[in-house]
C-alpha positions as CSV (number, residue, x, y, z in Angstrom):
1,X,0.0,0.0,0.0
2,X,1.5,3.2,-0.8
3,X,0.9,5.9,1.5
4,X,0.6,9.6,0.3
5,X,3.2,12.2,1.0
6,X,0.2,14.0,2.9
7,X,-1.3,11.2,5.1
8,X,2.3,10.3,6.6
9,X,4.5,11.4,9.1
10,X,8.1,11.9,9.5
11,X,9.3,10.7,13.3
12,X,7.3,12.0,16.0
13,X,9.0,13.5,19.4
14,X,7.6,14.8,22.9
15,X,9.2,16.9,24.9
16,X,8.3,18.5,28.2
17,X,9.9,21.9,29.9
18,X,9.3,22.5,33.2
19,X,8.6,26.0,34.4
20,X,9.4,25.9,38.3
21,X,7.0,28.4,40.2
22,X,4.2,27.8,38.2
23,X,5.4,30.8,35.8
24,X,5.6,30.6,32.1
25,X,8.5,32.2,30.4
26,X,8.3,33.5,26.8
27,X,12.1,32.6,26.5
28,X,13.1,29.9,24.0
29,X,10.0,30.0,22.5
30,X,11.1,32.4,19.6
31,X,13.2,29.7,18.9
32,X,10.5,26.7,18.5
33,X,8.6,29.7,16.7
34,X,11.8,29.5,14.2
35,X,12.0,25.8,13.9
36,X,8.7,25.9,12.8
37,X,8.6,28.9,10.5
38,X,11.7,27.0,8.6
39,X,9.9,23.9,8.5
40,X,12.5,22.0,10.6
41,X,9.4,20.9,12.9
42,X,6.0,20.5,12.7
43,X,4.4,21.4,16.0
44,X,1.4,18.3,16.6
45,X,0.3,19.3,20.2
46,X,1.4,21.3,22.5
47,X,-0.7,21.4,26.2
48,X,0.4,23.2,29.2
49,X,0.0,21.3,32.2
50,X,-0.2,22.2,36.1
51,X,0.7,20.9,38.7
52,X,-0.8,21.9,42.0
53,X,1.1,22.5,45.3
54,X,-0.8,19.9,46.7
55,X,0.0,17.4,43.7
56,X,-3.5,18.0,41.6
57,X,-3.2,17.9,37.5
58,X,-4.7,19.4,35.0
59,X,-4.2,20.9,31.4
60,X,-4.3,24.4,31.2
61,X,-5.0,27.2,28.0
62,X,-2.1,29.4,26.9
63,X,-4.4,32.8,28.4
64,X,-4.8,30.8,31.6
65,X,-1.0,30.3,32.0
66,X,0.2,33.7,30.9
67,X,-2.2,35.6,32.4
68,X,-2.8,38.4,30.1
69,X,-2.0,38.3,26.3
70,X,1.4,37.8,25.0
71,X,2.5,38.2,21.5
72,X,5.1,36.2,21.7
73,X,3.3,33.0,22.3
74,X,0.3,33.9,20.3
75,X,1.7,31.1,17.7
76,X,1.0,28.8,20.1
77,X,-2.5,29.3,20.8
78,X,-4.7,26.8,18.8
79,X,-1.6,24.2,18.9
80,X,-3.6,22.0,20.9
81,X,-4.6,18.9,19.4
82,X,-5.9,16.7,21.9
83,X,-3.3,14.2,21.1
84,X,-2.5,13.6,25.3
85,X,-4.9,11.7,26.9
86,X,-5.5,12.0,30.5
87,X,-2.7,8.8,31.4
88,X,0.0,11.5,29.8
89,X,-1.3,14.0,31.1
90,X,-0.7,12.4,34.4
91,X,2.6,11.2,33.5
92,X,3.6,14.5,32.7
93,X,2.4,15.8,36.1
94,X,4.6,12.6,38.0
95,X,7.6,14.1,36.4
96,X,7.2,18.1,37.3
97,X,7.6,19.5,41.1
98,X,4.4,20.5,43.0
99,X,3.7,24.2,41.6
100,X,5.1,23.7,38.8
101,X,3.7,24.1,34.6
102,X,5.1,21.9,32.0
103,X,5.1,22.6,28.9
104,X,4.3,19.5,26.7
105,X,5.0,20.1,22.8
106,X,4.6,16.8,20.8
107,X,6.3,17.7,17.4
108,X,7.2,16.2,13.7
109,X,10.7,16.1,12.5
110,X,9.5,17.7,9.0
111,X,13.2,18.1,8.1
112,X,13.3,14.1,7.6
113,X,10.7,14.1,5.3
114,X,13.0,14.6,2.4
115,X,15.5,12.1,3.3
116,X,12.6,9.7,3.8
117,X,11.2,10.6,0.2
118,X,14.9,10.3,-1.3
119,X,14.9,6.6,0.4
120,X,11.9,5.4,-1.2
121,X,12.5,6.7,-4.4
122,X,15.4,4.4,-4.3
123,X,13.2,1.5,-3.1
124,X,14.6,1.6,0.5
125,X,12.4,2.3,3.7
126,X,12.5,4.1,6.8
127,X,12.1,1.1,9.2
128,X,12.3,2.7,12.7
129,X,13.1,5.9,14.5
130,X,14.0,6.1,18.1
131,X,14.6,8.8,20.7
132,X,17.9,8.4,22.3
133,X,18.6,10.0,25.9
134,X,21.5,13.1,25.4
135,X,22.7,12.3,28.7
136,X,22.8,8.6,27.8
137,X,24.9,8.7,24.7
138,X,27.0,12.0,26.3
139,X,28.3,9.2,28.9
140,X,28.2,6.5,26.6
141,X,30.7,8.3,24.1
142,X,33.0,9.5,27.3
143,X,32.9,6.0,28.5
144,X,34.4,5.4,24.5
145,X,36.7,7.9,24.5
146,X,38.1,6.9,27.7
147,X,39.1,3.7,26.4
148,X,40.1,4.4,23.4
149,X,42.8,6.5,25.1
150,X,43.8,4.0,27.5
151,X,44.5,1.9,24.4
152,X,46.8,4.1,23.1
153,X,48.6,4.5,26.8
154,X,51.7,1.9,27.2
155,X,51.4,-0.1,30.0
């Protein structure tokens, strides 16, 4: 079955930014503006959650969470989907302190789609993407790098 350029998706990612306090900050978002804008990501959903001080969850709306309009986050207003359900939404809420907002932005590596494209027309597929922890392969290549200069090291 071939699938039109239109009804697939390049990878998928989620990330979640923690705002301690409870306070939203317009800061780095000119740059997910930016990513979007050059088509590097596709924005899928993005939800704001909360996270009482005494542990309650719950999404929240962009107005809510600023307080009073701000243009530099009007791009996000209408980015929510739907796509969390109320188990992420939880999830999310597990991971943040107790005051605290996340910031959950499910995204589309758009920039793949090309690649992915160029692949196919060469009859190859895209079998599998994964998400790899930074901090994971940070230590895994300094664990490399370590050895590889202790084999260089006489004895």
């Amino acid at each position: 079955m071939t699938v039109a350029a239109q009804d697939r998706l390049a990878p998928v990612d989620m990330i979640v930014v923690e705002f301690p306090g409870g306070e939203l900050s317009t800061q780095g978002f000119e740059v997910l503006q930016d990513l979007v804008r050059r088509h590097v990501i596709h924005i899928l959903d993005l939800e704001l959650v909360r996270r009482g001080k005494q542990g309650d969850v719950r999404l929240i709306d962009i107005e809510e969470a600023v307080g009073v309009a701000s243009p530099e986050l009007n791009f996000l207003i209408g980015a929510s989907s739907g796509l969390l359900d109320e188990d992420d939404v939880a999830f999310v809420g597990e991971q943040i302190e107790p005051g605290s907002l996340a910031a959950v932005v499910v995204f589309e590596h758009v920039w793949l789609t090309p690649l992915v494209d160029a692949l196919q027309d060469g009859r190859a597929r895209l079998v599998t993407a994964a998400h790899l922890d930074a901090a994971a392969v940070a230590e895994a290549l300094a664990d490399q790098q370590d050895a590889d200069e202790m084999e260089g090291t006489p004895a």
